[in-house]
Residue frames as qw, qx, qy, qz and C-alpha x, y, z in Angstrom:
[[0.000, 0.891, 0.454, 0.000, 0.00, 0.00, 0.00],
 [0.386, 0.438, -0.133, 0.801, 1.68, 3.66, -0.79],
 [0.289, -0.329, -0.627, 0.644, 2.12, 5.82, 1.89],
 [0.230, -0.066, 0.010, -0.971, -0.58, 8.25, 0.15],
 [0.547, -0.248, -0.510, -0.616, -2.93, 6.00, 0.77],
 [0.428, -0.267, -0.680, 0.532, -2.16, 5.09, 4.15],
 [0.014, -0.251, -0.123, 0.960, -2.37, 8.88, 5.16],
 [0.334, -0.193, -0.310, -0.869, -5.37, 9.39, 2.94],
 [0.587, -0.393, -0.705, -0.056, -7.00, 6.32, 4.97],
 [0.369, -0.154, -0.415, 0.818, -5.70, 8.36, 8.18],
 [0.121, 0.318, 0.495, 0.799, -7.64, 10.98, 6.91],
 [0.420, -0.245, -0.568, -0.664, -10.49, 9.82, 6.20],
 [0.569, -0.392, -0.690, 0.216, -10.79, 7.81, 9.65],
 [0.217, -0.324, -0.525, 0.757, -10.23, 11.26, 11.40],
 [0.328, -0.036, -0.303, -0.894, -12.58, 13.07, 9.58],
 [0.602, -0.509, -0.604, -0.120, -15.49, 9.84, 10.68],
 [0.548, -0.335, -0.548, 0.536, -14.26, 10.35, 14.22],
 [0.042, -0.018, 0.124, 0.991, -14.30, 13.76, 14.09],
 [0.570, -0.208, -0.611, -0.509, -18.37, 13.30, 12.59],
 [0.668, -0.354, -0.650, 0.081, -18.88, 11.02, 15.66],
 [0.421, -0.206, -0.495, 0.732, -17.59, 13.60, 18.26],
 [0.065, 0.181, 0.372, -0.908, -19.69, 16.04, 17.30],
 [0.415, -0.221, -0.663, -0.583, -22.63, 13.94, 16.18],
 [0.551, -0.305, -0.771, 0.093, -22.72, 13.08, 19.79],
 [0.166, -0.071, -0.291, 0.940, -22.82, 16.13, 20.99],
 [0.433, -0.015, -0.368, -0.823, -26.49, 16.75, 19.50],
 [0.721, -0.273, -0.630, -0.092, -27.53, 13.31, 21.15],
 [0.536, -0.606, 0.110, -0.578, -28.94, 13.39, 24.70],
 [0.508, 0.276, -0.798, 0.171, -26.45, 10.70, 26.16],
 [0.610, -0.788, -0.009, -0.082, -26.44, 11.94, 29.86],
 [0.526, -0.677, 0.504, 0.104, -23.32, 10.65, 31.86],
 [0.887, 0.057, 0.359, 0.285, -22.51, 8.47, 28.84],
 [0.500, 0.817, 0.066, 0.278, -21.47, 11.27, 26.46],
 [0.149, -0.807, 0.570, 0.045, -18.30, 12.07, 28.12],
 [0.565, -0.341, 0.737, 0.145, -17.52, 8.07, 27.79],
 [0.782, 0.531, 0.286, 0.154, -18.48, 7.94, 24.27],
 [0.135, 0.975, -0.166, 0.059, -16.48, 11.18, 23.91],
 [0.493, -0.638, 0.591, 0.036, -13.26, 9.61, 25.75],
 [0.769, 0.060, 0.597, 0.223, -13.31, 6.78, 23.27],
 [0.485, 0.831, 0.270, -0.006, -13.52, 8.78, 20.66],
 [0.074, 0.913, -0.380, 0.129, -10.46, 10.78, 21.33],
 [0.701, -0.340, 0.623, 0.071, -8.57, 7.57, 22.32],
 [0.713, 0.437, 0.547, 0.033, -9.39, 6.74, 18.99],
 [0.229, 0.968, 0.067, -0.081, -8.15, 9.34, 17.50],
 [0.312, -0.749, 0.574, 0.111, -4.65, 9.25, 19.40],
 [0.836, 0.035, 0.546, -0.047, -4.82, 5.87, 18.10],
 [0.716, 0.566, 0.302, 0.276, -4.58, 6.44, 14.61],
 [0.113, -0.975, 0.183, -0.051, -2.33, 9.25, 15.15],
 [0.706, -0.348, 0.610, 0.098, -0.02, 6.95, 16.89],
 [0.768, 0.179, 0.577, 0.213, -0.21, 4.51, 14.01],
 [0.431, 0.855, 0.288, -0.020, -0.64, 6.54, 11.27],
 [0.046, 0.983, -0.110, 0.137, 1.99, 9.75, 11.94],
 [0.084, -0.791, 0.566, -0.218, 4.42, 8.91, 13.84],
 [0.460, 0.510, -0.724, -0.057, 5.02, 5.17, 12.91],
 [0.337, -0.618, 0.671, -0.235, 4.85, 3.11, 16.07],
 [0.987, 0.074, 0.113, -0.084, 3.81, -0.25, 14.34],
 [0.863, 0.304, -0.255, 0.314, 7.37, -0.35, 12.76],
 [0.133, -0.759, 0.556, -0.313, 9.38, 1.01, 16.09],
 [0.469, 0.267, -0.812, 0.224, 11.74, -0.51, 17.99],
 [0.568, -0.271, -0.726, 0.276, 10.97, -2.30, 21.37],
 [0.152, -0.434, -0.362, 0.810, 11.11, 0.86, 23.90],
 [0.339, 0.031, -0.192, -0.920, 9.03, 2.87, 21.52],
 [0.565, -0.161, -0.714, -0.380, 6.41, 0.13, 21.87],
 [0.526, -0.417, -0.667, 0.322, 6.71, -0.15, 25.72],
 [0.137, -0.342, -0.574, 0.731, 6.57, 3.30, 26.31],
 [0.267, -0.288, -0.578, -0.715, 3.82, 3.61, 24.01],
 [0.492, -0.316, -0.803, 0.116, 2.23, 0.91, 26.28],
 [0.244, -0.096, -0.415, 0.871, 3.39, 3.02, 29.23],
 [0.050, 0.019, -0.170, -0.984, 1.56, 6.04, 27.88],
 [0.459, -0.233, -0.325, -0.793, -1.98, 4.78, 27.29],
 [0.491, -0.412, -0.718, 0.272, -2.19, 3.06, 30.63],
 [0.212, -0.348, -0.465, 0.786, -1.75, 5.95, 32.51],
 [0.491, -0.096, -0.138, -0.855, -4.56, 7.92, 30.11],
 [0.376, 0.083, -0.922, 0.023, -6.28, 5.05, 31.17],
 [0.362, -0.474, -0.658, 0.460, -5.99, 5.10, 34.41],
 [0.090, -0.124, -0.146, 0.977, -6.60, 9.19, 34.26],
 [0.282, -0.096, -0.551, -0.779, -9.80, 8.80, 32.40],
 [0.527, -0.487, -0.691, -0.082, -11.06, 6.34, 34.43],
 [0.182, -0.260, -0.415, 0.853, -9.98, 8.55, 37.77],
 [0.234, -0.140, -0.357, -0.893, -12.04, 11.39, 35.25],
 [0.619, -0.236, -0.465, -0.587, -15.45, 9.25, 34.73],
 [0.352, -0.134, -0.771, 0.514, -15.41, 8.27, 38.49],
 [0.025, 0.159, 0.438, -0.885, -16.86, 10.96, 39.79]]
């Protein structure tokens, strides 16, 4: 696959996600719309991640403190939607 079509797939996926974040904003959720929201933007980073800045073909430590990195949003999010 060429990388303009990677990136154009990148895109396109933030441009849905995008769509979804503020389709849900218009929808009467209650307490879920912040956790639909949170996934959303996880999602996002996600492809970001993958997409931009490569980490499927890093080395080992770019992979563990990848790891690292979306435990502790994780654990912050969940600290977040506690309350």
């Amino acid at each position: 696959m060429s990388e303009f079509r990677k990136l154009a797939l990148a895109y396109v996926g933030l441009l849905v996600l995008l769509a979804l974040t503020v389709g849900s904003s218009f929808i009467p959720l209650g307490g879920l719309n912040a956790s639909v929201n949170m996934a959303v933007g996880m999602a996002k980073a996600a492809v970001i991640a993958v997409a931009f800045m490569h980490i499927v073909r890093a080395e080992a430590l770019v992979h563990l403190v990848a790891i690292a990195v979306a435990t502790w949003l994780l654990i912050l999010a969940g600290l977040t939607l506690i309350s």
